[in-house]
mmCIF entry with sequence, helices, sheets and N, C-alpha, C, O atoms, coordinates in Angstrom:
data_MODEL
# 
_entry.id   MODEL 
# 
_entity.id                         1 
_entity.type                       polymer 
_entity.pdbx_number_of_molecules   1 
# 
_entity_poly.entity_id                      1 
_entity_poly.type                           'polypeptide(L)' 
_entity_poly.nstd_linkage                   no 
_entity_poly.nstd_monomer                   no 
_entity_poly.pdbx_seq_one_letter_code       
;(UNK)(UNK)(UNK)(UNK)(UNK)(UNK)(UNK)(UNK)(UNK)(UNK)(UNK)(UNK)(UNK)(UNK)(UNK)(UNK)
(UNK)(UNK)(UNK)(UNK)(UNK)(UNK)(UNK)(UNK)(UNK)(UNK)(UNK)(UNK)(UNK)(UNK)(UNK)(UNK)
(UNK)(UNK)(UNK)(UNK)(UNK)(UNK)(UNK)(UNK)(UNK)(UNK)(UNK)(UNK)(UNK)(UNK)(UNK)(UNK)
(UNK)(UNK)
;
_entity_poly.pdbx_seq_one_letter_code_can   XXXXXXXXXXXXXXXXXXXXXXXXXXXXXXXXXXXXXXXXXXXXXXXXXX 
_entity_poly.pdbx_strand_id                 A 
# 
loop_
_entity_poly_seq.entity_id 
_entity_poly_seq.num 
_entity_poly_seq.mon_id 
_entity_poly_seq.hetero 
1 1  UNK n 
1 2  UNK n 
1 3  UNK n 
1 4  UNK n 
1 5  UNK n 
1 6  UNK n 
1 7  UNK n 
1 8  UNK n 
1 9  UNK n 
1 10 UNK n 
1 11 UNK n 
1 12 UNK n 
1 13 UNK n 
1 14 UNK n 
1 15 UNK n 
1 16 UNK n 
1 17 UNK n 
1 18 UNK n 
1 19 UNK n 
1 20 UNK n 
1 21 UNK n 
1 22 UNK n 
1 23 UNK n 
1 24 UNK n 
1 25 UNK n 
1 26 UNK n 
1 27 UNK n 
1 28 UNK n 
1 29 UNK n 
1 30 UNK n 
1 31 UNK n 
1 32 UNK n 
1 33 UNK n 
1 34 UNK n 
1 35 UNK n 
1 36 UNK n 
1 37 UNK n 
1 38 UNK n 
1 39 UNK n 
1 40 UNK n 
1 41 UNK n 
1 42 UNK n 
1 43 UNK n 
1 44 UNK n 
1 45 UNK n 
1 46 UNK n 
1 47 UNK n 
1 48 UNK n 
1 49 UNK n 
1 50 UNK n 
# 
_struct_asym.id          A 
_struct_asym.entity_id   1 
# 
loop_
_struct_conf.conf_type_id 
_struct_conf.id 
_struct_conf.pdbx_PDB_helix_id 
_struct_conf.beg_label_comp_id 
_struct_conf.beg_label_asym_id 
_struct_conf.beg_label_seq_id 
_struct_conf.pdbx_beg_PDB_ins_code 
_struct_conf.end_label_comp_id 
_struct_conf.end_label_asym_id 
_struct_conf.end_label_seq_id 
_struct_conf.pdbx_end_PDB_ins_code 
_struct_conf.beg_auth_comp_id 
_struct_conf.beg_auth_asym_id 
_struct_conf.beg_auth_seq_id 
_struct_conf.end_auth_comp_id 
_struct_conf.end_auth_asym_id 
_struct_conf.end_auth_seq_id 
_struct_conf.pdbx_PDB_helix_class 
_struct_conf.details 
_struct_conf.pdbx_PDB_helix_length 
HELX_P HELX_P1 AA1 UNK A 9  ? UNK A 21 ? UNK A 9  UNK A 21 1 ? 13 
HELX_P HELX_P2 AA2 UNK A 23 ? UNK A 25 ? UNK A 23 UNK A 25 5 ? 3  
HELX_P HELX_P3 AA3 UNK A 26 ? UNK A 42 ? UNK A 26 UNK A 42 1 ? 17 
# 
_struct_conf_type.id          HELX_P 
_struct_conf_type.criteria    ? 
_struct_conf_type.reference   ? 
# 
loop_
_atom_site.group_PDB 
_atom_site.id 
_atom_site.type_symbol 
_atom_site.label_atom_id 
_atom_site.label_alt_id 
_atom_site.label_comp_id 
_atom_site.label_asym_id 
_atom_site.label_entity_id 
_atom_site.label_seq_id 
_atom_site.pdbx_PDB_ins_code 
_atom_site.Cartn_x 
_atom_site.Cartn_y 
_atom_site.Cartn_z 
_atom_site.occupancy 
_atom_site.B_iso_or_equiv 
_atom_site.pdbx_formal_charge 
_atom_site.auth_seq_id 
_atom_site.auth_comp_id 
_atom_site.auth_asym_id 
_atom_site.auth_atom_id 
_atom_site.pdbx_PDB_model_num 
ATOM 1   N N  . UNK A 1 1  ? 0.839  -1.179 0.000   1.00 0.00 ? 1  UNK A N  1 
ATOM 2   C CA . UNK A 1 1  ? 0.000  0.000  0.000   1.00 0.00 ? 1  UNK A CA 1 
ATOM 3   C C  . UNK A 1 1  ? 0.882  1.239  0.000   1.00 0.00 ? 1  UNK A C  1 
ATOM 4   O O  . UNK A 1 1  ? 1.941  1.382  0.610   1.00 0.00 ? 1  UNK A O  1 
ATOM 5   N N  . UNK A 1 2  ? 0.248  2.130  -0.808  1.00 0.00 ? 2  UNK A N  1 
ATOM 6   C CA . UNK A 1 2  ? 1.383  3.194  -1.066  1.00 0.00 ? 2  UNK A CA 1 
ATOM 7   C C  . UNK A 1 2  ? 0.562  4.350  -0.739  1.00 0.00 ? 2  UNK A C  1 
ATOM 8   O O  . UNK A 1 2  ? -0.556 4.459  -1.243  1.00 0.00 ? 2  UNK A O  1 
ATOM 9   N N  . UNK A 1 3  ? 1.146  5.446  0.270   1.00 0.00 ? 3  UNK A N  1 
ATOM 10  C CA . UNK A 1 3  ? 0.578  6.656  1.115   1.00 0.00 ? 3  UNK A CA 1 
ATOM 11  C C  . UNK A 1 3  ? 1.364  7.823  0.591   1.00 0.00 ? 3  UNK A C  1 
ATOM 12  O O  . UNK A 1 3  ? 2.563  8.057  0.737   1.00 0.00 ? 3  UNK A O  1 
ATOM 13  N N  . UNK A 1 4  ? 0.379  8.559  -0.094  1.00 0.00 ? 4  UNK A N  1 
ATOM 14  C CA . UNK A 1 4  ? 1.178  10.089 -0.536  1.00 0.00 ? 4  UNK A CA 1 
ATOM 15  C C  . UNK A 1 4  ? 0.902  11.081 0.144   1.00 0.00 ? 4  UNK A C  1 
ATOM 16  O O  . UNK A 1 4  ? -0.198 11.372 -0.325  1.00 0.00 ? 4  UNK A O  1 
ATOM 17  N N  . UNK A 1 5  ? 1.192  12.101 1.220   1.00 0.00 ? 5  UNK A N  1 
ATOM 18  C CA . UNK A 1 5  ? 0.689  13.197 1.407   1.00 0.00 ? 5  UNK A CA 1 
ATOM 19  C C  . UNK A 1 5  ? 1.150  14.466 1.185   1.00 0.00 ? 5  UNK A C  1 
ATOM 20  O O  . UNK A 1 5  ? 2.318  14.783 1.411   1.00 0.00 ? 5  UNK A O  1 
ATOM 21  N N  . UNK A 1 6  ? 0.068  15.445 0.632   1.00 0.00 ? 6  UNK A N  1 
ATOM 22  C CA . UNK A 1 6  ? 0.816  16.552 0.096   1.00 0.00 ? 6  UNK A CA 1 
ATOM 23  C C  . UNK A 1 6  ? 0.796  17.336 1.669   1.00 0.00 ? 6  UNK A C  1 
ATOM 24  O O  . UNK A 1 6  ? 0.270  17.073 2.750   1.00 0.00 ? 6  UNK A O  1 
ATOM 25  N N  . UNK A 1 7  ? 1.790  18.582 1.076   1.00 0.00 ? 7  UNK A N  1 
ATOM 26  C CA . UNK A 1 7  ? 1.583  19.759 2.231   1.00 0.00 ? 7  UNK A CA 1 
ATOM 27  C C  . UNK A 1 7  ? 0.610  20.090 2.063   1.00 0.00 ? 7  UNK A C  1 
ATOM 28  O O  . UNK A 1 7  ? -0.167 19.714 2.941   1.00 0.00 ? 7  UNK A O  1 
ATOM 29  N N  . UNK A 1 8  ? 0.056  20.841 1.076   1.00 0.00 ? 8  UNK A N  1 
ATOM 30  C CA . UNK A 1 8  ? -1.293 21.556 1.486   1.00 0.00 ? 8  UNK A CA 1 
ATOM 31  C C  . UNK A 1 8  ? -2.488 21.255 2.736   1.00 0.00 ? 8  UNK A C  1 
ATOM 32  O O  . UNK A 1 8  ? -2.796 22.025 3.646   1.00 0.00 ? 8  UNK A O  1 
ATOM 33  N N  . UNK A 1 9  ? -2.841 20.380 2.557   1.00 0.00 ? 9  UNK A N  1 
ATOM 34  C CA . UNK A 1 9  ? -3.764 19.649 3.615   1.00 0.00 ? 9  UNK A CA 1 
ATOM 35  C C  . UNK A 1 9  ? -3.400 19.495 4.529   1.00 0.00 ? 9  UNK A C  1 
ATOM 36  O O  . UNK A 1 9  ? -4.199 19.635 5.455   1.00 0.00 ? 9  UNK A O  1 
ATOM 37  N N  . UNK A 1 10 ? -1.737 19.048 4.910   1.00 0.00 ? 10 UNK A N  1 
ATOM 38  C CA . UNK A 1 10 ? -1.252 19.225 6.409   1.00 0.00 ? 10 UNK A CA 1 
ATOM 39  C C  . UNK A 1 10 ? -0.880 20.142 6.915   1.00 0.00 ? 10 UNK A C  1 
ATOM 40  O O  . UNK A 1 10 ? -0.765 19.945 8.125   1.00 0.00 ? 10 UNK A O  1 
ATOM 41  N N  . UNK A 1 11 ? -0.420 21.803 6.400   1.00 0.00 ? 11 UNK A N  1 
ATOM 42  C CA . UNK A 1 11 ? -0.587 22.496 6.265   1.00 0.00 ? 11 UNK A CA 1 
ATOM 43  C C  . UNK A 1 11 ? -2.065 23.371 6.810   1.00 0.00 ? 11 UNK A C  1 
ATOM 44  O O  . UNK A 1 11 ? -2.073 23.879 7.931   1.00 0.00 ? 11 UNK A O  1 
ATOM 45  N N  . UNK A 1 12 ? -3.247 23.467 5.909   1.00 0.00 ? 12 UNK A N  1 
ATOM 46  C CA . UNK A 1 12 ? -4.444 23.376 6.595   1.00 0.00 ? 12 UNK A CA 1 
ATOM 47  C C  . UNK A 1 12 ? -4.808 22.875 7.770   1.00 0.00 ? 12 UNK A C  1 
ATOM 48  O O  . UNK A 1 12 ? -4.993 23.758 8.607   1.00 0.00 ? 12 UNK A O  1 
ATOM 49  N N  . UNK A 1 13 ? -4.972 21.843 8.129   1.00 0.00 ? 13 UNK A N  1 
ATOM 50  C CA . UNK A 1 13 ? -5.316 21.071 9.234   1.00 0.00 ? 13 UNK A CA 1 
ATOM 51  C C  . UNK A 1 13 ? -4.524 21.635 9.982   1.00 0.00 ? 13 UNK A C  1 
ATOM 52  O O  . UNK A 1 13 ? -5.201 22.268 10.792  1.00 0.00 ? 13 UNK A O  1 
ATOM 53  N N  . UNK A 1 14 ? -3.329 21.788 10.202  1.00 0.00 ? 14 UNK A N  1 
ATOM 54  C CA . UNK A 1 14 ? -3.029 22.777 11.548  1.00 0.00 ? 14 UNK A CA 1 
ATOM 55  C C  . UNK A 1 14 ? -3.482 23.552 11.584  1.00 0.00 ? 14 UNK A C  1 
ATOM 56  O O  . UNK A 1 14 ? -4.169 23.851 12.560  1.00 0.00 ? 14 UNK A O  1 
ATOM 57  N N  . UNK A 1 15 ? -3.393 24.050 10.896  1.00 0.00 ? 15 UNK A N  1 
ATOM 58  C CA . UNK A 1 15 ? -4.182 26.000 10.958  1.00 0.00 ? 15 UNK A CA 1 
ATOM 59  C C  . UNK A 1 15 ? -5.484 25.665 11.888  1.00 0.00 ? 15 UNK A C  1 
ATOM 60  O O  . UNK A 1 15 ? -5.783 26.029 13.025  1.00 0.00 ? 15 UNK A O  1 
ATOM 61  N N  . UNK A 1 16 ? -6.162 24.784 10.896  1.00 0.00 ? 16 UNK A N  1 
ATOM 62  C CA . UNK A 1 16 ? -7.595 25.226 11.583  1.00 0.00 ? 16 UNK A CA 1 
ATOM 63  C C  . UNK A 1 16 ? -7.662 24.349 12.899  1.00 0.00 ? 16 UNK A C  1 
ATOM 64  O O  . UNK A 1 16 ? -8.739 24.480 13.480  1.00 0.00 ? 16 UNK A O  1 
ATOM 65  N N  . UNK A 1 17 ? -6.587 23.310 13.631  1.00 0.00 ? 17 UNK A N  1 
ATOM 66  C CA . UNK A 1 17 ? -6.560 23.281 14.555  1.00 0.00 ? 17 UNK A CA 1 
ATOM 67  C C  . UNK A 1 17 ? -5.956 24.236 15.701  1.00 0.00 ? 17 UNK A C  1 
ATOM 68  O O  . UNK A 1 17 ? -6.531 24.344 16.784  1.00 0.00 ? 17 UNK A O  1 
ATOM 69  N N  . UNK A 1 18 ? -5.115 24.720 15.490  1.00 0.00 ? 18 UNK A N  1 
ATOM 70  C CA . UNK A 1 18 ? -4.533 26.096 15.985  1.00 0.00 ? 18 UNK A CA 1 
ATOM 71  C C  . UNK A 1 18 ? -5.667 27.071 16.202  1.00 0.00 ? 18 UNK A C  1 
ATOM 72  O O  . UNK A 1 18 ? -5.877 27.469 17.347  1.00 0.00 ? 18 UNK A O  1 
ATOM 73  N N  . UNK A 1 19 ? -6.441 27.501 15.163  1.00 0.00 ? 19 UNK A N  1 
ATOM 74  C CA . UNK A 1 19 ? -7.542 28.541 14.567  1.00 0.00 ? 19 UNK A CA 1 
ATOM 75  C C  . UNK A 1 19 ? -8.340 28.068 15.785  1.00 0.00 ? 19 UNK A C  1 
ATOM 76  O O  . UNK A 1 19 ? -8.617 28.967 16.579  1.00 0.00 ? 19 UNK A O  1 
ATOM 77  N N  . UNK A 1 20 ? -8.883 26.490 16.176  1.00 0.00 ? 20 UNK A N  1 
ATOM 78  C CA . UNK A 1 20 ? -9.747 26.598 17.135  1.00 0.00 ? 20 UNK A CA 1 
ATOM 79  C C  . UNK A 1 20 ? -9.137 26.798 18.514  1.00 0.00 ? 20 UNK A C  1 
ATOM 80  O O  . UNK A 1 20 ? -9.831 27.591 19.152  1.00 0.00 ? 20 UNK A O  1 
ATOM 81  N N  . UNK A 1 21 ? -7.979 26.316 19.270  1.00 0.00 ? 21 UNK A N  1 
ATOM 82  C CA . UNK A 1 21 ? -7.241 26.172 20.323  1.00 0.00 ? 21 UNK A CA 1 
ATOM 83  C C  . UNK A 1 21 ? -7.005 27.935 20.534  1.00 0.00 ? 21 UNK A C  1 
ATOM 84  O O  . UNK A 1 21 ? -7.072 28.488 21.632  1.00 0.00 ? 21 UNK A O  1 
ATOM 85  N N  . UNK A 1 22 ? -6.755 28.558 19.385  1.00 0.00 ? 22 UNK A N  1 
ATOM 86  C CA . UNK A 1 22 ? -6.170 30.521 19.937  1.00 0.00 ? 22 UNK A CA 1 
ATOM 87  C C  . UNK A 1 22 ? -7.064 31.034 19.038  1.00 0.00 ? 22 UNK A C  1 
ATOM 88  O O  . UNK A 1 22 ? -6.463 30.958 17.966  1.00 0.00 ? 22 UNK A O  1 
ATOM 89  N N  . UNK A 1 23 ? -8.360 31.608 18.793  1.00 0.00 ? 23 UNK A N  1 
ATOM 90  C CA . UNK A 1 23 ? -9.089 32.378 17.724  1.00 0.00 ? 23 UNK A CA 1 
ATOM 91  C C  . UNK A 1 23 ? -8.343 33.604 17.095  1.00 0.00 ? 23 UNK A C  1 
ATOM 92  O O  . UNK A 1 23 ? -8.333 34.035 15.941  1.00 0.00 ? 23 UNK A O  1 
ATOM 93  N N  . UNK A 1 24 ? -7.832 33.948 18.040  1.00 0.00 ? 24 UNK A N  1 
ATOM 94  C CA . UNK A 1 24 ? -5.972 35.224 17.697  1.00 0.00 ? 24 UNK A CA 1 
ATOM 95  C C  . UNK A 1 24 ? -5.631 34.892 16.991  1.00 0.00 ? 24 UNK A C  1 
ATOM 96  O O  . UNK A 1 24 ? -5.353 35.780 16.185  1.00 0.00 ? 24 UNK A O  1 
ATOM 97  N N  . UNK A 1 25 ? -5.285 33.457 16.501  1.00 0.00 ? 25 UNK A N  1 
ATOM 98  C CA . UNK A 1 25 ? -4.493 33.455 15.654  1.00 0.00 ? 25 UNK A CA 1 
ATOM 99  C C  . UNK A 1 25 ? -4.787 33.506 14.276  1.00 0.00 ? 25 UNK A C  1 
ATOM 100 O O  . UNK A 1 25 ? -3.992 33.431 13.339  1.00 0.00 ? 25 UNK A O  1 
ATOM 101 N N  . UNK A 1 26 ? -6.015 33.643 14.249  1.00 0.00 ? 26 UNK A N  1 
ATOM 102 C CA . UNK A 1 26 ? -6.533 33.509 13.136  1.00 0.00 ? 26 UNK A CA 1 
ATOM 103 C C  . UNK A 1 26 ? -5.979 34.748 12.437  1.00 0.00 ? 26 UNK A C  1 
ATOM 104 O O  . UNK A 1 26 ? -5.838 34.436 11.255  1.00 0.00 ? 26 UNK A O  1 
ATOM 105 N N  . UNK A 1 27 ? -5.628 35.922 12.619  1.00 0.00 ? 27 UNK A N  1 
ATOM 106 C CA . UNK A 1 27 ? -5.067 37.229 12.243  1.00 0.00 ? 27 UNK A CA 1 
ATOM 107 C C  . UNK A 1 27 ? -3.597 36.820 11.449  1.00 0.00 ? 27 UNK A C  1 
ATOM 108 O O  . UNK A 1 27 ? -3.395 36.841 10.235  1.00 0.00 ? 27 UNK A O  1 
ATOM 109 N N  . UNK A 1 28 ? -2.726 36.477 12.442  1.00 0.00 ? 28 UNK A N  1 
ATOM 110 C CA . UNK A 1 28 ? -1.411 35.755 11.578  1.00 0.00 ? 28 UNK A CA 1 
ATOM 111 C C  . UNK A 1 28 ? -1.574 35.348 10.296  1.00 0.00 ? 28 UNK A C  1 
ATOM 112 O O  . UNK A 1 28 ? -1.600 35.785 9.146   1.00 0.00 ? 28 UNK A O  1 
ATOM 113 N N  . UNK A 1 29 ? -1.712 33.978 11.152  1.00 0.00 ? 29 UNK A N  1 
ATOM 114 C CA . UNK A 1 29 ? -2.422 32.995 9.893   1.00 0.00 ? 29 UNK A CA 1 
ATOM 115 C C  . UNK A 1 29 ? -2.454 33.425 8.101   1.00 0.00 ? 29 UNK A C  1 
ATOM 116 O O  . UNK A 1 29 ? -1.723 33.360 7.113   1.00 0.00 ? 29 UNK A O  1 
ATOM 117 N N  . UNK A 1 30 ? -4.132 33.988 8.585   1.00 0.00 ? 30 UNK A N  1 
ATOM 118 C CA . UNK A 1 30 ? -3.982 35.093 7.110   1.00 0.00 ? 30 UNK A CA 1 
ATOM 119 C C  . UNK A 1 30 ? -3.298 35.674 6.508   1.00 0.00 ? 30 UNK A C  1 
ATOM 120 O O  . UNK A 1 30 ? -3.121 35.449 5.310   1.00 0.00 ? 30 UNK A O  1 
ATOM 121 N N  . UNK A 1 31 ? -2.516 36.901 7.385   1.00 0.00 ? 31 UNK A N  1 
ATOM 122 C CA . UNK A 1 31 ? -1.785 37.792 7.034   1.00 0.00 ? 31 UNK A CA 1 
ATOM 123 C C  . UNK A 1 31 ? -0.364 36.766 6.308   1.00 0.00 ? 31 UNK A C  1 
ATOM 124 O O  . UNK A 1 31 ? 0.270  37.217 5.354   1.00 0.00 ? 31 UNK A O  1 
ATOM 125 N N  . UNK A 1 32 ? -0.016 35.351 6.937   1.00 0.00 ? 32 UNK A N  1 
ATOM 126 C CA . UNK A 1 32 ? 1.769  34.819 6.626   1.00 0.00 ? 32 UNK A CA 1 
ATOM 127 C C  . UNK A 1 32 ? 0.546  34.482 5.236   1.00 0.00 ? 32 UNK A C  1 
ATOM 128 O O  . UNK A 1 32 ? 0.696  35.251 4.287   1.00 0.00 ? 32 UNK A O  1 
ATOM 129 N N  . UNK A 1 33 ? -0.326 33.678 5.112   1.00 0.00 ? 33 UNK A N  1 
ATOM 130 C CA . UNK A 1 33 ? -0.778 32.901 3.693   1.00 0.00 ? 33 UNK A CA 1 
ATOM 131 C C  . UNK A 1 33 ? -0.876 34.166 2.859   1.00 0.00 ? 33 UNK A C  1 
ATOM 132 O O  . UNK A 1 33 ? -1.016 33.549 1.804   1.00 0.00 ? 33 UNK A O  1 
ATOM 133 N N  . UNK A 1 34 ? -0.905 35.113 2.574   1.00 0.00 ? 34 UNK A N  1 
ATOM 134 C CA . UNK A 1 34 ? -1.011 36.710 2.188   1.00 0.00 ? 34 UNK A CA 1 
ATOM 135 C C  . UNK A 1 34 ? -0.285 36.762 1.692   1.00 0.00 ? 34 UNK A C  1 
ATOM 136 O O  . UNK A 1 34 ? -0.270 36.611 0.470   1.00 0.00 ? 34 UNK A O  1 
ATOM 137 N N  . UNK A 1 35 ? 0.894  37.055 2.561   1.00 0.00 ? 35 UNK A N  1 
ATOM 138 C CA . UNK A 1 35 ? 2.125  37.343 2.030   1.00 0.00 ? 35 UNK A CA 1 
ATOM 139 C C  . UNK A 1 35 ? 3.248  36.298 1.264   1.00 0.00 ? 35 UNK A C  1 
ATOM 140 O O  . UNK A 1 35 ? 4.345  36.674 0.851   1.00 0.00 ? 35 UNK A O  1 
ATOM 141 N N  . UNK A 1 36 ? 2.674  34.777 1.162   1.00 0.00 ? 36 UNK A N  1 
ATOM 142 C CA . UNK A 1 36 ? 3.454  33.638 0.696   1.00 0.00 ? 36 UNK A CA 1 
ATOM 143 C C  . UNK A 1 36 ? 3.228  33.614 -0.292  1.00 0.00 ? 36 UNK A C  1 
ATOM 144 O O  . UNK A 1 36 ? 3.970  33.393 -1.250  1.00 0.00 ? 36 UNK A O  1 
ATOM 145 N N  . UNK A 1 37 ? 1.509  33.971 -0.237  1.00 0.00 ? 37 UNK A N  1 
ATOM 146 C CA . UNK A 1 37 ? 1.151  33.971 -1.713  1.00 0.00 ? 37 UNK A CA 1 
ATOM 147 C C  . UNK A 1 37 ? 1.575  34.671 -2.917  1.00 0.00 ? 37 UNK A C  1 
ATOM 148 O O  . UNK A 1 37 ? 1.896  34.349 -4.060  1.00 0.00 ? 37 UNK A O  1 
ATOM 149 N N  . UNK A 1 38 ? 1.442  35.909 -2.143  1.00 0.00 ? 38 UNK A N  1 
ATOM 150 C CA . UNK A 1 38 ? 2.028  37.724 -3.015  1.00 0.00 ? 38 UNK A CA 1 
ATOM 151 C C  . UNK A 1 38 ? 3.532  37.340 -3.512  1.00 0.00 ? 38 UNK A C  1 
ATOM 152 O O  . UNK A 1 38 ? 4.042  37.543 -4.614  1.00 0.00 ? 38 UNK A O  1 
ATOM 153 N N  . UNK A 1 39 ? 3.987  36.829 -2.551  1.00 0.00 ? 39 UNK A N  1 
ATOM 154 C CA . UNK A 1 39 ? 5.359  36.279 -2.831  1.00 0.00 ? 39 UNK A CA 1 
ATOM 155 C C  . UNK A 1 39 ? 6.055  35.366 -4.100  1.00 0.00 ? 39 UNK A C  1 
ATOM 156 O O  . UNK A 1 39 ? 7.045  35.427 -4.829  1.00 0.00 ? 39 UNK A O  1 
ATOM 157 N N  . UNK A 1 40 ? 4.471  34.175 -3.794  1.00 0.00 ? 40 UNK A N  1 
ATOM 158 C CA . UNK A 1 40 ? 5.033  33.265 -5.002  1.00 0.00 ? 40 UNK A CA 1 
ATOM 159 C C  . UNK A 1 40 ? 4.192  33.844 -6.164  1.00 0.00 ? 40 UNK A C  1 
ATOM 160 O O  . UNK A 1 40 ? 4.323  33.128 -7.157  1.00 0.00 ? 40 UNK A O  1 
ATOM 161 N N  . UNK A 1 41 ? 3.725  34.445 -6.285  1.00 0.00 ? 41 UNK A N  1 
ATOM 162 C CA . UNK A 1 41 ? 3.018  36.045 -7.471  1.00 0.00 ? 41 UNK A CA 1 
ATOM 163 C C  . UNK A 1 41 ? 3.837  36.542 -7.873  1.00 0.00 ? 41 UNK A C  1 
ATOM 164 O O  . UNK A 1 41 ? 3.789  36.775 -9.081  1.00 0.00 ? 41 UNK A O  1 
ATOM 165 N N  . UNK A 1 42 ? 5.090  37.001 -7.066  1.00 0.00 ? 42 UNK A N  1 
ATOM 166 C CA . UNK A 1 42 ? 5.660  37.973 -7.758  1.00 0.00 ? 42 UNK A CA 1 
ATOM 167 C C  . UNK A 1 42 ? 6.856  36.804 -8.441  1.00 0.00 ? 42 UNK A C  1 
ATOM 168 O O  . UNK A 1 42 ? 7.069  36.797 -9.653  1.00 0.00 ? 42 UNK A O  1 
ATOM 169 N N  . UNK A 1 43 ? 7.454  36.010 -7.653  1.00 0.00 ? 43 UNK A N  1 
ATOM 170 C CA . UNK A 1 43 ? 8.681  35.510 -8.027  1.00 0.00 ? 43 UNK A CA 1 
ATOM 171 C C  . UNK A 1 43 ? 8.399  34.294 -8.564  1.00 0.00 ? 43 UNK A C  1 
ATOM 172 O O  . UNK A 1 43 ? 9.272  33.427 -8.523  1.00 0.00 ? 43 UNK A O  1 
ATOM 173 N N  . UNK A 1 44 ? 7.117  34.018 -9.166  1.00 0.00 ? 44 UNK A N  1 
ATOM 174 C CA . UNK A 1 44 ? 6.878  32.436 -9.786  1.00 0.00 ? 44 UNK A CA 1 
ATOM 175 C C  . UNK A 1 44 ? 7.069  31.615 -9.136  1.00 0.00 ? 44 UNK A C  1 
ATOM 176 O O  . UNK A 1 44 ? 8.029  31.684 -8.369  1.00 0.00 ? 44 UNK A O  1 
ATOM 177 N N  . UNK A 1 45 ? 5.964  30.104 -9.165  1.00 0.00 ? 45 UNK A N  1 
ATOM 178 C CA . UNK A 1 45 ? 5.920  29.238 -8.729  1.00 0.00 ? 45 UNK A CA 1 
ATOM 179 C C  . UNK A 1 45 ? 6.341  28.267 -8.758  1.00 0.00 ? 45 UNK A C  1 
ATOM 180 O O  . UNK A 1 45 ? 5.769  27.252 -8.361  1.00 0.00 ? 45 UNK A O  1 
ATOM 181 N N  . UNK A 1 46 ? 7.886  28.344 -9.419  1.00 0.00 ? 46 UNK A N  1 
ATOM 182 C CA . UNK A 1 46 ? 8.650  27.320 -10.591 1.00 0.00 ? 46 UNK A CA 1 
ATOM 183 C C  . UNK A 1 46 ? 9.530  26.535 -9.399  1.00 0.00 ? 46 UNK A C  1 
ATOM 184 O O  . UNK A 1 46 ? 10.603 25.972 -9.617  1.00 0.00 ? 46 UNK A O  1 
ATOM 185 N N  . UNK A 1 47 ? 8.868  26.611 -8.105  1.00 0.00 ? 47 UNK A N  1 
ATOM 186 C CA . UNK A 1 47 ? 9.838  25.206 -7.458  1.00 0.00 ? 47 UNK A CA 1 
ATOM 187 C C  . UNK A 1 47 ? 8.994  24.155 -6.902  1.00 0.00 ? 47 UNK A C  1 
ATOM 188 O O  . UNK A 1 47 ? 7.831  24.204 -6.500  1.00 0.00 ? 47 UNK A O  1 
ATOM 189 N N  . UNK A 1 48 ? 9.889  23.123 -6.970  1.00 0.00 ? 48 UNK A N  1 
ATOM 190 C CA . UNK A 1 48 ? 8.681  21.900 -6.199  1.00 0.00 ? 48 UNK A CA 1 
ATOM 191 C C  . UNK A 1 48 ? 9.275  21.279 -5.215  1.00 0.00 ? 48 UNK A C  1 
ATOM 192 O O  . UNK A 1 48 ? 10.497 21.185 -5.106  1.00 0.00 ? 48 UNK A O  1 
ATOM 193 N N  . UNK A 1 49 ? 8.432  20.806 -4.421  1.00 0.00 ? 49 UNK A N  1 
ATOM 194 C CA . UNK A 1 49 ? 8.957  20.488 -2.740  1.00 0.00 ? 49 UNK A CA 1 
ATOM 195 C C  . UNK A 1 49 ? 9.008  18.810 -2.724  1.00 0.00 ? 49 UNK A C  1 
ATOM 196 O O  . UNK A 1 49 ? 9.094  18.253 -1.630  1.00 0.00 ? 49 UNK A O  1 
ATOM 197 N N  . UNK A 1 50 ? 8.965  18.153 -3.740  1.00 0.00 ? 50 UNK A N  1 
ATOM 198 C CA . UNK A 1 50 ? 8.974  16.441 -3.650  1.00 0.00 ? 50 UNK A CA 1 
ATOM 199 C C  . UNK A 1 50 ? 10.484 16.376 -3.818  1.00 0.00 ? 50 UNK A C  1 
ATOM 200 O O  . UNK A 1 50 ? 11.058 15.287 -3.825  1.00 0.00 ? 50 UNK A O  1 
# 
């Protein structure tokens, strides 16, 4: 049996476990996915993490 997991989803799942444990944090959060994003916007998405 062969198990793949991406980041994204593990990734997520913390958040929104975090998100429920500190509701504060929900401010971060946003603001780092914001700026990772803007980031890989400006400088292309041309790397891969496998």
């Amino acid at each position: 049996m062969n198990i793949q997991l991406s980041l994204a989803p593990i990734i997520s799942l913390i958040a929104g476990i975090l998100i429920l444990i500190m509701p504060r944090l929900l401010n971060y959060i946003v603001a780092i996915y914001l700026i990772v994003i803007g980031l890989i916007g400006l400088f292309g998405g041309g790397f891969n993490l496998r």
